[in-house]
Backbone as JSON, one array per atom type, in Angstrom:
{
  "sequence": "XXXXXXXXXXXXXXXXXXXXXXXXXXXXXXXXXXXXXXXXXXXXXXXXXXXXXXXXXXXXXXXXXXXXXXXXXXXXXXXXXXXXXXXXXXXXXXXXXX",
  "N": [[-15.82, -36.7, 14.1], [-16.82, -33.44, 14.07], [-16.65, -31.25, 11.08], [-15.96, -27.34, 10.89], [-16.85, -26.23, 8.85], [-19.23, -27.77, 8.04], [-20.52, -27.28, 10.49], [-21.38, -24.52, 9.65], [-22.57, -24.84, 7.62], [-21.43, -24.56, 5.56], [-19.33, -24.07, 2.17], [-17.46, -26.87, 1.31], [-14.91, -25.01, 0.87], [-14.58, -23.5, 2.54], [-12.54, -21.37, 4.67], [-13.19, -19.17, 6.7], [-15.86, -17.31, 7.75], [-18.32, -15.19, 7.67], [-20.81, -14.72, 9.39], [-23.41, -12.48, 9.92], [-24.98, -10.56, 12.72], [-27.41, -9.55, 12.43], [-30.64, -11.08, 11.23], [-31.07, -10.71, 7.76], [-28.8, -9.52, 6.77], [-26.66, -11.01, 4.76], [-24.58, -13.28, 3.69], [-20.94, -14.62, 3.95], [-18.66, -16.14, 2.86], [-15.03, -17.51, 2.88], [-12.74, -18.34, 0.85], [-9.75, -20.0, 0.98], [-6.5, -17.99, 0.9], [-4.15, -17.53, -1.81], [-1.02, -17.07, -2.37], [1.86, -15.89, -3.53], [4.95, -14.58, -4.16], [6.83, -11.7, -5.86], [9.71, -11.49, -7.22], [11.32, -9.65, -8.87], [11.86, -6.67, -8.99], [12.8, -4.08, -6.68], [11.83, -4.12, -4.05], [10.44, -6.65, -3.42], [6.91, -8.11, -3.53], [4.3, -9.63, -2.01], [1.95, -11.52, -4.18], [-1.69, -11.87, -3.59], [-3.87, -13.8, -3.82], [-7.97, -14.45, -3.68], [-10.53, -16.02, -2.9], [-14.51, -14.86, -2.28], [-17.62, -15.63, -1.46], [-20.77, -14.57, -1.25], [-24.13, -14.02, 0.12], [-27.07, -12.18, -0.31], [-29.86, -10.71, 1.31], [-32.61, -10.68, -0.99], [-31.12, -10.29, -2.9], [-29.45, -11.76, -5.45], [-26.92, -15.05, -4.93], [-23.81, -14.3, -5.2], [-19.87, -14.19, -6.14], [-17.07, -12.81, -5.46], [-13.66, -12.24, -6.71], [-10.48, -11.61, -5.24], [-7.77, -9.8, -6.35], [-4.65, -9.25, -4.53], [-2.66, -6.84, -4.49], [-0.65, -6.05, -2.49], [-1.56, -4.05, -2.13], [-4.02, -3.52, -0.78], [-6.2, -4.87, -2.45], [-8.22, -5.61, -5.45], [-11.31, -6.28, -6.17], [-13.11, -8.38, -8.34], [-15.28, -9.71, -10.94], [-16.03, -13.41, -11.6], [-16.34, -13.83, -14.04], [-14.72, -11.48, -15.05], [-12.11, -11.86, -13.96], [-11.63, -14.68, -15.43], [-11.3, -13.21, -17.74], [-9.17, -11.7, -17.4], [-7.11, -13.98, -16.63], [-6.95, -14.82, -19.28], [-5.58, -12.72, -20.59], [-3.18, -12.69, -19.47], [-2.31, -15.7, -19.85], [-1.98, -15.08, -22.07], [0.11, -13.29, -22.71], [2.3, -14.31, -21.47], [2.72, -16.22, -23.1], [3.45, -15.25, -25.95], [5.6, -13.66, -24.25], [7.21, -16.36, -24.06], [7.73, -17.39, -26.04], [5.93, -19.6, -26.78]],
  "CA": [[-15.61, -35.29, 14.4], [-17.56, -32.65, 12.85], [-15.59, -29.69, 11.02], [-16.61, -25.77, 11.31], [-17.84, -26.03, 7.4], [-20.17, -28.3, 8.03], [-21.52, -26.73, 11.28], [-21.33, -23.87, 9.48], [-23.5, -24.88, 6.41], [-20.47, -23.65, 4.26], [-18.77, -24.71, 1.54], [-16.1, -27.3, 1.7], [-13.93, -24.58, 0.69], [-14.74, -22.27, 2.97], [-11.99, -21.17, 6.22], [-13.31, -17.88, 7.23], [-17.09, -17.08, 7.24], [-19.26, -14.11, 8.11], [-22.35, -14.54, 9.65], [-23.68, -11.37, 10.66], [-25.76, -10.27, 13.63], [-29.17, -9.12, 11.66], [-30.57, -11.99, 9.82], [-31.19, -10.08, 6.44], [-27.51, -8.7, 6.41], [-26.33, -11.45, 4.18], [-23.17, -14.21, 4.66], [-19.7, -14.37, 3.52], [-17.62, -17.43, 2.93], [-13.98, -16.62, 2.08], [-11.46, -19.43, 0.51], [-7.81, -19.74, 1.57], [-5.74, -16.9, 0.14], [-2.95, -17.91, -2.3], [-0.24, -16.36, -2.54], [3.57, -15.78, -4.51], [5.78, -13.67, -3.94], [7.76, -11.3, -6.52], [11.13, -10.41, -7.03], [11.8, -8.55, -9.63], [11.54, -5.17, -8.22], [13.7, -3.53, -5.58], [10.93, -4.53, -3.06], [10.03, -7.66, -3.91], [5.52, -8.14, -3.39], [3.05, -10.75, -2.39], [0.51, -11.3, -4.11], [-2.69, -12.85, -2.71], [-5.62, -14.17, -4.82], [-9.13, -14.58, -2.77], [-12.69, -16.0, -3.33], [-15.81, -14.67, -1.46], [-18.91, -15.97, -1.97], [-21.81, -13.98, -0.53], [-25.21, -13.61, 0.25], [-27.75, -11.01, 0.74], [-31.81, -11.51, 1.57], [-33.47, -9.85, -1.78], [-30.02, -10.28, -4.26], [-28.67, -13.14, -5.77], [-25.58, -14.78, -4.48], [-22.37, -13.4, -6.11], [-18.19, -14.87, -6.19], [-15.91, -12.17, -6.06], [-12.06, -12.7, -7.1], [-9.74, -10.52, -4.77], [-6.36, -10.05, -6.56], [-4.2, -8.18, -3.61], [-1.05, -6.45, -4.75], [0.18, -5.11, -1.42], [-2.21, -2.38, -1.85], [-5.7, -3.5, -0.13], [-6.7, -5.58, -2.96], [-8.81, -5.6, -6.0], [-12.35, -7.21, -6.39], [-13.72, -8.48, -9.83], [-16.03, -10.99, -11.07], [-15.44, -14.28, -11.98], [-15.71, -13.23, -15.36], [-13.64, -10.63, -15.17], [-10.96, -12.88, -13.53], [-11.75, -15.48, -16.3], [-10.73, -12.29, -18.88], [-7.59, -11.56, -16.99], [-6.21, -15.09, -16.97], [-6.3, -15.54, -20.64], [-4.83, -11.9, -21.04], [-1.89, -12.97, -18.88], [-1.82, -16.48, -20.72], [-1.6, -14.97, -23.7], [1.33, -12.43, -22.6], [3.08, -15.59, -21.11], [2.6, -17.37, -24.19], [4.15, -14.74, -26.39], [7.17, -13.63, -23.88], [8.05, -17.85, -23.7], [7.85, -17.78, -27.95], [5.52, -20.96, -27.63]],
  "C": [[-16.17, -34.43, 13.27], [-16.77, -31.83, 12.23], [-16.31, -28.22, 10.98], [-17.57, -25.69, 9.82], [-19.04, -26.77, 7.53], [-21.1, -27.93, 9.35], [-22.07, -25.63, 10.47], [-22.52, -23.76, 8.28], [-22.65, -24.27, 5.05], [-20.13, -24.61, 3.16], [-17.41, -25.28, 2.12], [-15.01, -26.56, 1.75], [-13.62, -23.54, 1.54], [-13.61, -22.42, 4.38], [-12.4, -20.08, 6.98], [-14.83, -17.88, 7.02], [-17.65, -16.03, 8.79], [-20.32, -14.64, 8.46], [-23.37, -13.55, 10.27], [-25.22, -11.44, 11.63], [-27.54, -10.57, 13.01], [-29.64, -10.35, 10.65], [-30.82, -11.92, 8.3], [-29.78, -9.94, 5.76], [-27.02, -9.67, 5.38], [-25.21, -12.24, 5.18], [-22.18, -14.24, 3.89], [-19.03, -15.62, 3.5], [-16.28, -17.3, 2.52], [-12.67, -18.65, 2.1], [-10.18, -18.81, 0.84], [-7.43, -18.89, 0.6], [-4.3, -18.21, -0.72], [-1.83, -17.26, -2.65], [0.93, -16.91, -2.82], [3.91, -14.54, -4.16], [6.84, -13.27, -5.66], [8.55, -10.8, -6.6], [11.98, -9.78, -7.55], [12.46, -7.2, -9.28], [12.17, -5.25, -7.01], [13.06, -4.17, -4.18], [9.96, -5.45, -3.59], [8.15, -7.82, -3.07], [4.88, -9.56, -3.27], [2.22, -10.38, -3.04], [-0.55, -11.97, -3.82], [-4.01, -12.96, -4.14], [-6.77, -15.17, -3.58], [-10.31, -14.95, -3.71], [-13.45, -15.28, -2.39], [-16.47, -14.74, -2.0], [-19.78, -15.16, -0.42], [-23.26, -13.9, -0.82], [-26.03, -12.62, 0.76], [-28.98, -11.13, 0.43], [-32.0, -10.12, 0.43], [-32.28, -9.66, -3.09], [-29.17, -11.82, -4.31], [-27.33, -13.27, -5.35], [-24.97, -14.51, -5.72], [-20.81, -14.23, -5.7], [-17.69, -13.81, -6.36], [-14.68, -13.17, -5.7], [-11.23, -11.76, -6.43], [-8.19, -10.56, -5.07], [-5.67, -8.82, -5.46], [-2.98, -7.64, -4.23], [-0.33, -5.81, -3.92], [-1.02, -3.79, -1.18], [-3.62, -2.28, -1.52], [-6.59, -4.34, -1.37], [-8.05, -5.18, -3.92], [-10.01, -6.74, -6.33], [-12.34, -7.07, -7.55], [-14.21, -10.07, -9.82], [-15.48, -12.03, -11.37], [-15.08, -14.04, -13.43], [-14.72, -12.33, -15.75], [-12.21, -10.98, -14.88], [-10.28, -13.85, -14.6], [-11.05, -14.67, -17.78], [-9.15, -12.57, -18.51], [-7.17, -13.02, -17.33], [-6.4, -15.37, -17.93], [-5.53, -14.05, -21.0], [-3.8, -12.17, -20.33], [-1.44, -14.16, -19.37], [-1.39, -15.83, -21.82], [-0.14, -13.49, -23.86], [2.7, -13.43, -22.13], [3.93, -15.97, -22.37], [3.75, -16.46, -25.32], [5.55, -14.32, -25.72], [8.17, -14.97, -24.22], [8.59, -18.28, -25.46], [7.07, -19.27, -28.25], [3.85, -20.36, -28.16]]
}
């Protein structure tokens, strides 16, 4: 049995994918969302963390990082992702005292 990624020409990781109409428009591959929930706060929040990998005819592909906080979600690069999670290790690291 075949699976949709591999008809698809996707990545293994891929569950969702764009392929648009026009063949220039570019393609979209989108990894499973992850999500936690917080409950601090009166109204406790998911939050979702996303990949998309995309293509477009005449620009190199690209990875965004979609952190969601309830509120339609923020893109940023991998690098920029790669920033954040050591500025949140390193706020961890100091709240825990190790």
């Amino acid at each position: 049995m075949t699976d949709i990624a591999s008809l698809r020409n996707c990545p293994s990781w891929c569950v969702d994918h764009h392929d648009p109409d026009e063949p220039d428009a570019g393609h979209m591959h989108f990894a499973a969302e992850a999500t936690m929930h917080v409950a601090r706060h009166a109204n406790p929040r998911r939050v979702g963390l996303g990949r998309t990998d995309s293509t477009t005819a005449g620009q190199p592909p690209h990875t965004t990082i979609v952190v969601d906080l309830g509120d339609g979600g923020h893109e940023m690069t991998v690098e920029e992702a790669t920033e954040l999670a050591g500025l949140i290790a390193v706020q961890v690291t100091r709240a825990t005292g190790d």
